[in-house]
C-alpha positions as CSV (number, residue, x, y, z in Angstrom):
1,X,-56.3,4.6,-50.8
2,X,-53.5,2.5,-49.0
3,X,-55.9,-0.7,-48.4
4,X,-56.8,-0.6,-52.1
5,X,-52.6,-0.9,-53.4
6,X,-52.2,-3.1,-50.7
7,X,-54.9,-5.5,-51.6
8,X,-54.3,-5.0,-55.5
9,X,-50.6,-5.8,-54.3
10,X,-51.9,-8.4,-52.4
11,X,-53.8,-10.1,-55.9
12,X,-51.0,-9.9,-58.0
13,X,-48.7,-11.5,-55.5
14,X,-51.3,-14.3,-55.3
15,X,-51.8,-14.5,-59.3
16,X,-47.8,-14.4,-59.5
17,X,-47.2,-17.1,-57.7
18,X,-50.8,-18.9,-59.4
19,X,-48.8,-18.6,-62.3
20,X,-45.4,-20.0,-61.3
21,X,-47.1,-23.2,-59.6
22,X,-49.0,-26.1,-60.5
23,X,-52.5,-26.6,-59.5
24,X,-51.6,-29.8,-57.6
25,X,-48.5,-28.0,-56.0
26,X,-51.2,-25.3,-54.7
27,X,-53.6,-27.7,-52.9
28,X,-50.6,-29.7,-51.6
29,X,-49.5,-26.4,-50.0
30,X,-53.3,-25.7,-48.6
31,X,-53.6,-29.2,-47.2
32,X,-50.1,-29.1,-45.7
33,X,-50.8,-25.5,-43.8
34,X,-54.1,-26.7,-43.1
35,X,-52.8,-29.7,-41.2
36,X,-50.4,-27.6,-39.6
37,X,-52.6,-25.0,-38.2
38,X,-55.2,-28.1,-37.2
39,X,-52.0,-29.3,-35.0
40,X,-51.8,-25.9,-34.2
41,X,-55.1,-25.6,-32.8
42,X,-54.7,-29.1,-30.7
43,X,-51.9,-28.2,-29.1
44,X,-53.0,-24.9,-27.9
45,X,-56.2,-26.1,-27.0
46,X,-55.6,-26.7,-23.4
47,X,-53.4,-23.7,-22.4
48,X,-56.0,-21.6,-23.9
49,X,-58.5,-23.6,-21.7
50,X,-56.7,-23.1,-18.8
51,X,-56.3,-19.5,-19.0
52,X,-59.6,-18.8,-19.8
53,X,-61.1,-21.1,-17.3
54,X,-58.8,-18.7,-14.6
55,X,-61.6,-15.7,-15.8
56,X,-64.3,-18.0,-15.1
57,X,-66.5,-17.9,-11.8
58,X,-66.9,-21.5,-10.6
59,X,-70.4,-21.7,-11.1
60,X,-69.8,-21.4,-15.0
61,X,-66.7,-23.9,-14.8
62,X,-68.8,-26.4,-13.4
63,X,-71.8,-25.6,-15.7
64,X,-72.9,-27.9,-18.0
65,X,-73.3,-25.7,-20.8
66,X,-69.4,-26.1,-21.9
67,X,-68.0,-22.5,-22.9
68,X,-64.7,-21.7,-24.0
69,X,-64.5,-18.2,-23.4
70,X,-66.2,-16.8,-20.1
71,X,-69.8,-15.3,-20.5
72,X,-68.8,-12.9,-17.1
73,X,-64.8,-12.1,-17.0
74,X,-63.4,-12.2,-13.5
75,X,-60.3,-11.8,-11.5
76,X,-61.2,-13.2,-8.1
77,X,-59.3,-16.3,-8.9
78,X,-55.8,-14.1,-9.1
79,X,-57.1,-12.2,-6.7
80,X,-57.9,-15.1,-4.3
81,X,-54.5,-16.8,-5.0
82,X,-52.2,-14.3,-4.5
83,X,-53.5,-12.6,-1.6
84,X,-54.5,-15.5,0.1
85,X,-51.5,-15.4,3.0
86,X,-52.7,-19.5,4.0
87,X,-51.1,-20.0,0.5
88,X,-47.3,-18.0,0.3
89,X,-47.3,-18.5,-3.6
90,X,-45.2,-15.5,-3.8
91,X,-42.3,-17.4,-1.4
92,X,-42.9,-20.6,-4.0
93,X,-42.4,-18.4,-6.9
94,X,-38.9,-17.2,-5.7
95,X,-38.2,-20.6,-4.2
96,X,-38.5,-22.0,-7.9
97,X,-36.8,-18.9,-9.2
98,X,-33.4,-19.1,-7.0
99,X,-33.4,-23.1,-7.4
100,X,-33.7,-22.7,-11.5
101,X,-31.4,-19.5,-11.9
102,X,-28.8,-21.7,-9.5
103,X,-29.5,-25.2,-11.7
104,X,-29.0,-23.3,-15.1
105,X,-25.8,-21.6,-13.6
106,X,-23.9,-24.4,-12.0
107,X,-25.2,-26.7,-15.2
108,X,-23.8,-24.9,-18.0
109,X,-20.3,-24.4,-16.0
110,X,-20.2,-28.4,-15.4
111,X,-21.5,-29.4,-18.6
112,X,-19.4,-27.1,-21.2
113,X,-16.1,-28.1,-19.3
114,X,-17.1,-31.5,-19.1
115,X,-18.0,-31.1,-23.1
116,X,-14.6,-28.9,-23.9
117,X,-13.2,-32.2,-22.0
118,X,-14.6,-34.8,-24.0
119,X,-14.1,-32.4,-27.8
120,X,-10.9,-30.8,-27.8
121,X,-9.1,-32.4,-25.2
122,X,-7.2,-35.9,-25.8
123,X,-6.3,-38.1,-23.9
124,X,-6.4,-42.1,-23.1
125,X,-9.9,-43.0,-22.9
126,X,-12.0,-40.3,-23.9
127,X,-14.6,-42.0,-26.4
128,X,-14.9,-44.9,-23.8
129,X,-15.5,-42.7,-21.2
130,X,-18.3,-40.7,-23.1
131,X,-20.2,-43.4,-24.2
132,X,-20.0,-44.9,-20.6
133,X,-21.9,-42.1,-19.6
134,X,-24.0,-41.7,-22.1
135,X,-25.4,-45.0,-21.4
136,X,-26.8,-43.7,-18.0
137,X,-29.5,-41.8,-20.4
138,X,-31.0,-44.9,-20.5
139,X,-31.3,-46.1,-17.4
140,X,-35.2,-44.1,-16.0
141,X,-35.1,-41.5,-13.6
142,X,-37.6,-42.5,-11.9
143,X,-35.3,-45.1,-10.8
144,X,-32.9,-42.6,-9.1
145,X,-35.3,-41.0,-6.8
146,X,-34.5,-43.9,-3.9
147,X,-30.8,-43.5,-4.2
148,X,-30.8,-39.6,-5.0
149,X,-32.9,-39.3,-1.6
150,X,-30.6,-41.3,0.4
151,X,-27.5,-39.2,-0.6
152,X,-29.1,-35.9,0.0
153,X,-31.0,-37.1,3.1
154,X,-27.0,-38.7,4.5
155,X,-25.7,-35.4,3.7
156,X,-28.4,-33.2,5.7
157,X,-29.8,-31.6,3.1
158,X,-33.5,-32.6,2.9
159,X,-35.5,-29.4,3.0
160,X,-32.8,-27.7,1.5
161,X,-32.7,-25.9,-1.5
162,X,-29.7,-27.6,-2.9
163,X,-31.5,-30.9,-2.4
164,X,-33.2,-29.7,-5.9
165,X,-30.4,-28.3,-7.5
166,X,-27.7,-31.4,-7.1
167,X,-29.2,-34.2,-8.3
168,X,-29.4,-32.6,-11.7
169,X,-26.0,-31.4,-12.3
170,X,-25.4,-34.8,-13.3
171,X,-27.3,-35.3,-16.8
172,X,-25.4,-36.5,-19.7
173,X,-27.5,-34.9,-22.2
174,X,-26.5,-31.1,-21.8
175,X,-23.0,-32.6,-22.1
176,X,-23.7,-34.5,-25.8
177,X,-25.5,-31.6,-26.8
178,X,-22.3,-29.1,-26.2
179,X,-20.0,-32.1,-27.5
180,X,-21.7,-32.5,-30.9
181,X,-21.4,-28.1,-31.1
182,X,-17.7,-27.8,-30.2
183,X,-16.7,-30.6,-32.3
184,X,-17.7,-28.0,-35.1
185,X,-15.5,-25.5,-34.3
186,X,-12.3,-25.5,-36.4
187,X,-8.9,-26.9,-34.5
188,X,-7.5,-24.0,-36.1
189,X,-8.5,-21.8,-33.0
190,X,-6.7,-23.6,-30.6
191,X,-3.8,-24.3,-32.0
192,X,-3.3,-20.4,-32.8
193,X,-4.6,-19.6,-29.3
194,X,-1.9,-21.9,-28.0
195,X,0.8,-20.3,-30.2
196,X,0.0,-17.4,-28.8
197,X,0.3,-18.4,-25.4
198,X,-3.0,-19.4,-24.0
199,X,-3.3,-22.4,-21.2
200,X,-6.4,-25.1,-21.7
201,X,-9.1,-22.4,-19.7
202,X,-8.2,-19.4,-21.7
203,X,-9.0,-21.3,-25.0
204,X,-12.3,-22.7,-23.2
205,X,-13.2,-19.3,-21.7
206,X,-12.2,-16.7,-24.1
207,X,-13.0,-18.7,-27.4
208,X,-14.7,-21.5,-27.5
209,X,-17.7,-20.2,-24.8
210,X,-18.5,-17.1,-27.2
211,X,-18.7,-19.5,-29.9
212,X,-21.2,-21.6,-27.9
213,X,-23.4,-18.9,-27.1
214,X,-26.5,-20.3,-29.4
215,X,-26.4,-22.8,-27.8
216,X,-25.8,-22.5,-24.6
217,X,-28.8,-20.4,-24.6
218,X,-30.8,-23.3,-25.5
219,X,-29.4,-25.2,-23.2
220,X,-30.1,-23.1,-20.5
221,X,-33.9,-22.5,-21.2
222,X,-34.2,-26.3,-21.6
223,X,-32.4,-26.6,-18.1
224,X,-35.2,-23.8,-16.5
225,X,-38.1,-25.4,-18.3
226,X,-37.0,-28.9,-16.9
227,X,-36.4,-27.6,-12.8
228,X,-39.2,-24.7,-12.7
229,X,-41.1,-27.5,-13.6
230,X,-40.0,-30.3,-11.8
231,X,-42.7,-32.0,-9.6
232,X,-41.9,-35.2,-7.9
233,X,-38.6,-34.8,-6.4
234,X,-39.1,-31.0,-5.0
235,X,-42.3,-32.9,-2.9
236,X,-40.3,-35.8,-1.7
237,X,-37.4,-33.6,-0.2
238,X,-39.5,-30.4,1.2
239,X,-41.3,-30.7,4.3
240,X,-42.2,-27.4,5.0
241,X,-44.5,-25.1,3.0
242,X,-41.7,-22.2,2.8
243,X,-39.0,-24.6,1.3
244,X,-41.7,-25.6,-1.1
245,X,-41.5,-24.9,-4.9
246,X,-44.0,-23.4,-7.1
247,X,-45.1,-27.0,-8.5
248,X,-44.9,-28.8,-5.2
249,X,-46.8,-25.6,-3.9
250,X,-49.5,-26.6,-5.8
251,X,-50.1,-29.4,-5.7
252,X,-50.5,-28.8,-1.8
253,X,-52.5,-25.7,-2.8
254,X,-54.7,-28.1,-5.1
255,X,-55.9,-29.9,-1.8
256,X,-56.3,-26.7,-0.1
257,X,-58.9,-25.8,-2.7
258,X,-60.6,-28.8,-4.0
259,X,-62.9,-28.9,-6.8
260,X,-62.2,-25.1,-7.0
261,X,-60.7,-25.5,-10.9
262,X,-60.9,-22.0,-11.5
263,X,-57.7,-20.9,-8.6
264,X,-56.0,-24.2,-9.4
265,X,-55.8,-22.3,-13.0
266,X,-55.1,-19.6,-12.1
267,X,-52.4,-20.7,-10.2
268,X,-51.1,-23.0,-13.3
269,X,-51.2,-19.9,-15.4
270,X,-49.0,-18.2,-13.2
271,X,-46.2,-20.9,-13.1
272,X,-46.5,-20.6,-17.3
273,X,-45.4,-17.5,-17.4
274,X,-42.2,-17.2,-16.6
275,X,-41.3,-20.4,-19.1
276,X,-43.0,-18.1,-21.6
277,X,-41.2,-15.2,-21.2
278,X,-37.5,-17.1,-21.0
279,X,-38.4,-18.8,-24.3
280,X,-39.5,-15.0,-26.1
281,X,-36.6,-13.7,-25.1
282,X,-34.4,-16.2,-25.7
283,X,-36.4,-17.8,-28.9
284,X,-33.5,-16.1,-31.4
285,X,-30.6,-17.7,-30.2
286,X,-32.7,-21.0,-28.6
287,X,-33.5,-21.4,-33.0
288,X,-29.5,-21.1,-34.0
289,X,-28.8,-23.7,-31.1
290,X,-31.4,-26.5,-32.3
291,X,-29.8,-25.8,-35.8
292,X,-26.1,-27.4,-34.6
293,X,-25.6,-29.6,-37.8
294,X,-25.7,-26.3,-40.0
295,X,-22.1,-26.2,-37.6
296,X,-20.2,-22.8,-37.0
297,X,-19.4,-20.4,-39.5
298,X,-15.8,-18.9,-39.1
C-alpha cells in the first residue's frame, strides 16, 4: 500500500511540474542532466577501474576479453600488499599521515596571520606587498625543486620529514584565499573588540578565526589533498625506504612488482581513501568555503 501513494505521489509531482513548464524547458532540463551524468560517468570511470581491477586476479587483468567488473572477486592483492613486510606500506601510510596533519597545521597558522595581515591590518605598503607575492603563483613549481633541494639539503634535512613539510608553507594561494574571506567580515568587529580592550591576536584569534571556519576547512582539505599526494619532491629528498611516503612508496613498490597491475591498484586504492574520507567529513563546511563571494552573514 505504501509503494502505490508513493508512486501515485510520485505521478502527480511529475504531472505538476508537466504542467508548470514548457515542453522545450523539459527536454532542456533532460539534455542538461543527461550531459551531466555522461560527465559523471567519465570522470568516475577510472577510479571505478582501479578499484575493481584491485578484485581482479592477474590473469583476468591481463585477459583480453576486457571486463569491468571481475568474473572471480579476490583479496590476494590487499592481502599481498599489506602483509608483504619487503613493502612497509603501513610505515608510508603514517609517514604521509604525520607529514600532511603537520603541513595542514603549520599552513593554516602562517597563512590566516599572514591573511589577517594583509585584510585588517594597515600599514605602508600592504597592496604592494600582496601583489608582490602573488606574482610568485606564476612563476612553475617545477622550477623550485633545484633551489628548494639545495636549501633543505645546506640545512641537513634531506631524508627528513620536514624536508616535505617546509617547502610548502610558502604558497601564496592559501593566503589570497583567506584574504578575499576576511575582507568580508564587517570592520565593525574590530573596532568594538578594540573598545573593549582586545590587542591585534585577541581579535585574530577569538573573532575573526571562528568566522573563518568554512573556510579554513577548505583550505585545509585542499592542503592534505595537495601533500598526501605529492610525488616528485617526497622521491628526490628520501633515500631510505622508512622515510619514504605513501606516493614515493609506490612508486618504488611499482618496480618491486612489475606488470603486476592488480597490487599496484590495490595499493592506489588505498592511498584514495583517506582523501575520501577527509572530503565526506569535511564536504559541509568545504561547500560554505568555495561559496566566499555569498560573504559572511552577521
Amino acid at each position: 500500500m505504501k509503494f502505490d501513494v508513493s508512486k501515485r505521489s510520485l505521478k502527480s509531482r511529475w504531472l505538476e511540474y508537466r504542467n508548470n513548464h514548457s515542453a522545450k524547458h523539459i527536454i532542456v532540463s533532460v539534455a542538461l542532466y543527461l550531459a551531466l551524468f555522461l560527465c559523471a560517468m567519465v570522470i568516475l570511470l577510472p577510479s571505478v577501474w582501479a578499484v575493481m581491477t584491485s578484485f581482479k586476479e592477474e590473469t583476468a587483468v591481463l585477459d583480453a576479453n576486457v571486463t569491468l567488473f571481475p568474473k572471480k572477486w579476490i583479496l590476494d592483492n590487499y592481502k599481498d600488499i599489506l602483509a608483504n613486510h619487503n613493502v612497509p606500506i603501513f610505515t608510508w601510510f603514517w609517514n604521509s599521515l604525520k607529514i600532511a596533519v603537520t603541513n595542514v597545521v603549520l599552513y593554516l597558522l602562517i597563512a590566516s596571520m599572514a591573511a589577517y595581515a594583509f585584510s585588517r591590518l594597515k600599514f605602508k605598503g600592504r597592496e604592494v606587498l600582496f601583489w608582490i607575492a602573488m606574482s610568485s603563483m606564476m612563476i612553475p613549481g617545477v622550477i623550485n625543486i633545484i633551489p628548494n633541494y639545495v636549501i633543505i639539503d645546506k640545512l641537513g634535512l634531506v631524508d627528513n620529514m620536514f624536508a616535505m613539510v617546509l617547502p610548502g608553507l610558502g604558497g601564496i594561494g592559501g593566503v589570497f584565499l583567506l584574504r578575499q574571506f576576511m575582507k568580508n567580515i564587517p570592520t565593525s568587529y574590530d573596532e568594538s573588540a578594540r573598545i573593549d580592550g582586545a590587542n591585534e591576536f585577541q581579535i585574530y584569534f577569538k573573532i575573526i578565526v571562528p568566522l573563518c571556519i568554512p573556510v579554513l576547512v577548505t583550505l585545509a582539505i585542499f592542503t592534505f589533498q595537495g601533500s598526501w599526494n605529492d610525488y616528485v619532491w617526497p622521491l628526490i629528498v628520501t633515500n631510505s625506504a622508512q622515510s619514504r611516503t605513501l606516493t614515493a612508496g609506490l612508486a618504488t613498490f611499482s618496480g618491486s612488482y612489475a606488470h603486476q597491475y592488480g597490487k599496484q591498484m590495490a595499493g592506489a586504492v588505498l592511498s584514495a581513501l583517506p582523501i575520501l574520507l577527509v572530503f565526506i567529513f569535511g564536504q559541509k563546511y568545504f561547500i560554505k568555503g568555495i561559496s566566499i563571494s555569498g560573504g559572511v552573514k552577521g
